[in-house]
N, C-alpha and C positions, 0 to 999 in steps of 0.2 A: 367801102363802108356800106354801102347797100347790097353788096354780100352779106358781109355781118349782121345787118339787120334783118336779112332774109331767113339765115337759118334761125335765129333769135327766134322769129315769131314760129317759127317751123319744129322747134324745141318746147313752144308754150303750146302750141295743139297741140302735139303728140302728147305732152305729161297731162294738160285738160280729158285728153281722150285715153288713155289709158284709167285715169283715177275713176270714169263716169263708168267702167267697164268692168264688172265684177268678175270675172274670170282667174283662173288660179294664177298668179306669175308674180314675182318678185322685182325688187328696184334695189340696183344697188348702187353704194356711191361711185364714180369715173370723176377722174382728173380734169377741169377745166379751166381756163386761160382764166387769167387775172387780171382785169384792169386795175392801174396803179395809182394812185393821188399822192403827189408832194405836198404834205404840211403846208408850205408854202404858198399856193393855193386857197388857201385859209384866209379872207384879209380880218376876221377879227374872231375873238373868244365870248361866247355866252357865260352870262353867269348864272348861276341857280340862286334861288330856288327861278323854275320855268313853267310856263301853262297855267292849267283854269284850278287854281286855290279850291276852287267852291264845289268841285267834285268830292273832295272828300270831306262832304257836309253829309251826314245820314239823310238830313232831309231834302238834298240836292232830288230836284224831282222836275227841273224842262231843260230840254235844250237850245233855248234860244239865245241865250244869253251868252252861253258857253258858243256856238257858233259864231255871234258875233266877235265875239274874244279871235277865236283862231281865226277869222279871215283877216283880222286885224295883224296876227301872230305872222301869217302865213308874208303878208308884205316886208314886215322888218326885216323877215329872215332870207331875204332877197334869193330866192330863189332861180337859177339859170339853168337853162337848157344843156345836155349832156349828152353826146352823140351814143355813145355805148358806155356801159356798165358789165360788171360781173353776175353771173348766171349760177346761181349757189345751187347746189344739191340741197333739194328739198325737206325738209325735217319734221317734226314732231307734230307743226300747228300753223295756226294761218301766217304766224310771224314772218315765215321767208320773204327775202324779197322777191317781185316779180311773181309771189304764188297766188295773195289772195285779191282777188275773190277766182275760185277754178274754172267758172264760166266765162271769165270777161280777158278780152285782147287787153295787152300794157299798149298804148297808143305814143305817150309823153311819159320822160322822164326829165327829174329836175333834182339839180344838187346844191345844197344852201351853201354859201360862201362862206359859214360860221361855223366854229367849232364847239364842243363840248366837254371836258374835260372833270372824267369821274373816278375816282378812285385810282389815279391816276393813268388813267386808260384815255386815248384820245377816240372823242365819238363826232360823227358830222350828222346831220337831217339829210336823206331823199325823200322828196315827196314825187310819186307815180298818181297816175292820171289815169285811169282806166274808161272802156267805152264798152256796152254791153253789143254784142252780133244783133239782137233782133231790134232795138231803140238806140239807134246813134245819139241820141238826145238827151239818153240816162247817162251821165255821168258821174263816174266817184272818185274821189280822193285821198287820197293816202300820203300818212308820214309815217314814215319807217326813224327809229333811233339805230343806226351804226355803229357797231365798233371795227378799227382799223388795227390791221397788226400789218408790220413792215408796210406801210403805206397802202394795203390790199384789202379790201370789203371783209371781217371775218364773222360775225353774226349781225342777226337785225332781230327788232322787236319795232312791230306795230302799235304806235302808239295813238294814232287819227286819223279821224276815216269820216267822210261825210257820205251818203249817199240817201237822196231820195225819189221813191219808185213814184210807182202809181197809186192812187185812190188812198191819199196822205200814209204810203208807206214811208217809214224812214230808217234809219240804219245808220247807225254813228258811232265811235267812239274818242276819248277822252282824256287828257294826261296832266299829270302835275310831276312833275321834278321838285322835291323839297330841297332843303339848303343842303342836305348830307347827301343826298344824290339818290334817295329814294324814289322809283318809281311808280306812280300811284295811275293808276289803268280805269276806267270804267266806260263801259257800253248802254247805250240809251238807242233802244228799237222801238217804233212805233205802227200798230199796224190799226187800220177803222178807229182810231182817235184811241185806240189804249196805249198808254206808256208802259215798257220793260223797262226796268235799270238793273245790272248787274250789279253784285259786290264790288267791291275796291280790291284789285285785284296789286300787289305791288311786287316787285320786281328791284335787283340790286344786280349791279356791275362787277362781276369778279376781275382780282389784277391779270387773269389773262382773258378777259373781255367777251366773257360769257353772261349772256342773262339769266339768271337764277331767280326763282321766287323767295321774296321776303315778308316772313311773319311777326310780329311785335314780340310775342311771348313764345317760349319753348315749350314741348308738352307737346299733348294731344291734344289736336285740331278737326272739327267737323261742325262742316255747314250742309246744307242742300245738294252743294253743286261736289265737292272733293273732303276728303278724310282722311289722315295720315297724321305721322310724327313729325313735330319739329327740334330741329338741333341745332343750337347758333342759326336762330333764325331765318331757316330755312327747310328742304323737305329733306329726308333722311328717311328709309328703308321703303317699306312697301305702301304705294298711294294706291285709293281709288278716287276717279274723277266720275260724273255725269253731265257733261256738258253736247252741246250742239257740236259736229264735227262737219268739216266740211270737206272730207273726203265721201259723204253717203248724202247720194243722192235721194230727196225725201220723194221724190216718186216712186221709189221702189217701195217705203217706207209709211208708216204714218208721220215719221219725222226725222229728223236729221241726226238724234242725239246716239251716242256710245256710251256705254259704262268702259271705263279703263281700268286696268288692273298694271302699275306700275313700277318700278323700284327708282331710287335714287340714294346717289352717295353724296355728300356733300350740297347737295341741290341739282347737282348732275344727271341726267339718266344712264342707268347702267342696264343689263342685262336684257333680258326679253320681253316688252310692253305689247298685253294683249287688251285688244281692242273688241268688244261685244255690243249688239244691238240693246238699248237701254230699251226696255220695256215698261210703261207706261200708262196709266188711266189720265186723260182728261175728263175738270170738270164742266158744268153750262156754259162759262165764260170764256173757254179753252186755254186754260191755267192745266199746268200739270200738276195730278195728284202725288205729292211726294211718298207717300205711305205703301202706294203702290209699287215702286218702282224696284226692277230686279233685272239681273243678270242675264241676257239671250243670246242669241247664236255665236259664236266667233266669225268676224268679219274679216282681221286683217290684226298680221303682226309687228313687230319693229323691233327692231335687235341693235342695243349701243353699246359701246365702250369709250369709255373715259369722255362720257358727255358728247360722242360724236354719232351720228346715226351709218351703220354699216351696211341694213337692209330693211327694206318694207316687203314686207308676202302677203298678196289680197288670197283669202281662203275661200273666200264666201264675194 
């Protein structure tokens, strides 16, 4: 077993230290062992709706509240220590397990004794425990939502996360599970006393146990952050995103963000997602100006089929 755990953490530098490395070279997916979970294992089922209702208030504006909530959340769902887990090929976003945050060693992991049961897809909670290299002290927290196919780990979405830094940095995110098994997402960053909050970002369970993003109304959609078509309630042909990426390291950068240029079928990614440095004016507050923002260098590509990631190529 402390083999196993050795190359584990021997697999998480190498992929930290390749991502921080801009140099030309590709990733593709390889075959890896599968830790198994018997159902049985399960001693009870969650119901929905689950998590902090009060996120999806537009005027939802601290996080303290919501904190209190999950650590309370965090007890019920009896958490236990789990000697090794499955080590997924990395994919689109920070959602993998074991990937975010790309700086930090996994130190703990824990798997909830409760089940989840959505569209008829059986899902469990891990929550990892992360430790930064330079502050053993910084600690953060993560709940990952599961889905399981033949009793084996087959996606995850990041659903909670606490983490706070120094000089009242903070770093969180947020979840609600409605009654239909809608998943309702949002991020609350704090950095010198200013509050971020993200949109309400929501996500649905497909019967083969994909997470897809979910929009209320079909049509054309455009916010700030992404822009594309929705079809049955989800994305459909060609997206662009401008979000924070956490494969670009903002040392090389003014900041961390990408402009994306996407495709999806079904809510799936298909084809060739190209990824560019999002270019940017900040204002006096160090708010980004959105008026300004456009398309830069190509950074790094990704290439899917039927929702599966086949390759990543850093360009740049």
């Amino acid at each position: 077993m402390n083999k196993i755990f050795s190359l584990f953490l021997i697999f998480i530098f190498f992929s930290c230290f390749q991502k921080n490395n801009f140099s030309e070279k590709k990733e593709t997916r390889s075959s890896i062992n599968k830790k198994e979970y018997s159902l049985n294992q399960f001693t009870d089922s969650l119901n929905l709706p689950l998590g902090y209702e009060r996120i999806t208030d537009k005027q939802f504006n601290s996080d303290i509240s919501a904190i209190k909530y999950f650590n309370n959340l965090i007890d019920i769902l009896n958490f236990y220590t789990k000697d090794s887990l499955i080590i997924k090929s990395q994919g689109y976003s920070e959602n993998e397990l074991f990937y975010y945050p790309i700086k930090h060693n996994l130190i703990k992991t824990h798997l909830s004794d409760k089940i989840i049961r959505i569209n008829k897809v059986d899902l469990i909670l891990i929550s990892t425990k992360n430790k930064t290299n330079l502050n053993p002290n910084r600690n953060q927290e993560n709940i990952f939502l599961v889905s399981l196919k033949e009793n084996s780990i087959h996606e995850s979405l990041r659903i909670y996360s606490n983490f706070v830094g120094e000089f009242g940095f903070k770093d969180s995110r947020f979840f609600y599970i409605d009654k239909d098994g809608i998943i309702n997402i949002r991020d609350y960053s704090q950095e010198e006393g200013k509050p971020q909050i993200s949109n309400i970002m929501k996500y649905q369970v497909t019967p083969q146990g994909k997470f897809i993003r979910y929009y209320d109304k079909d049509g054309s959609f455009k916010n700030e952050e992404e822009q594309g078509i929705v079809k049955n309630h989800t994305r459909e042909g060609k997206w662009v995103e401008m979000k924070p990426n956490y494969f670009i390291d903002s040392k090389n950068y003014q900041d961390n963000y990408t402009y994306l240029e996407a495709q999806c079928k079904d809510g799936l990614p298909i084809g060739e997602w190209r990824f560019y440095k999002l270019e940017q004016d900040y204002n006096d507050n160090g708010e980004p100006i959105f008026s300004t923002r456009k398309k830069g260098e190509l950074l790094y590509t990704e290439t899917y089929k039927d929702g599966e990631l086949l390759e990543r190529k850093f360009v740049k």
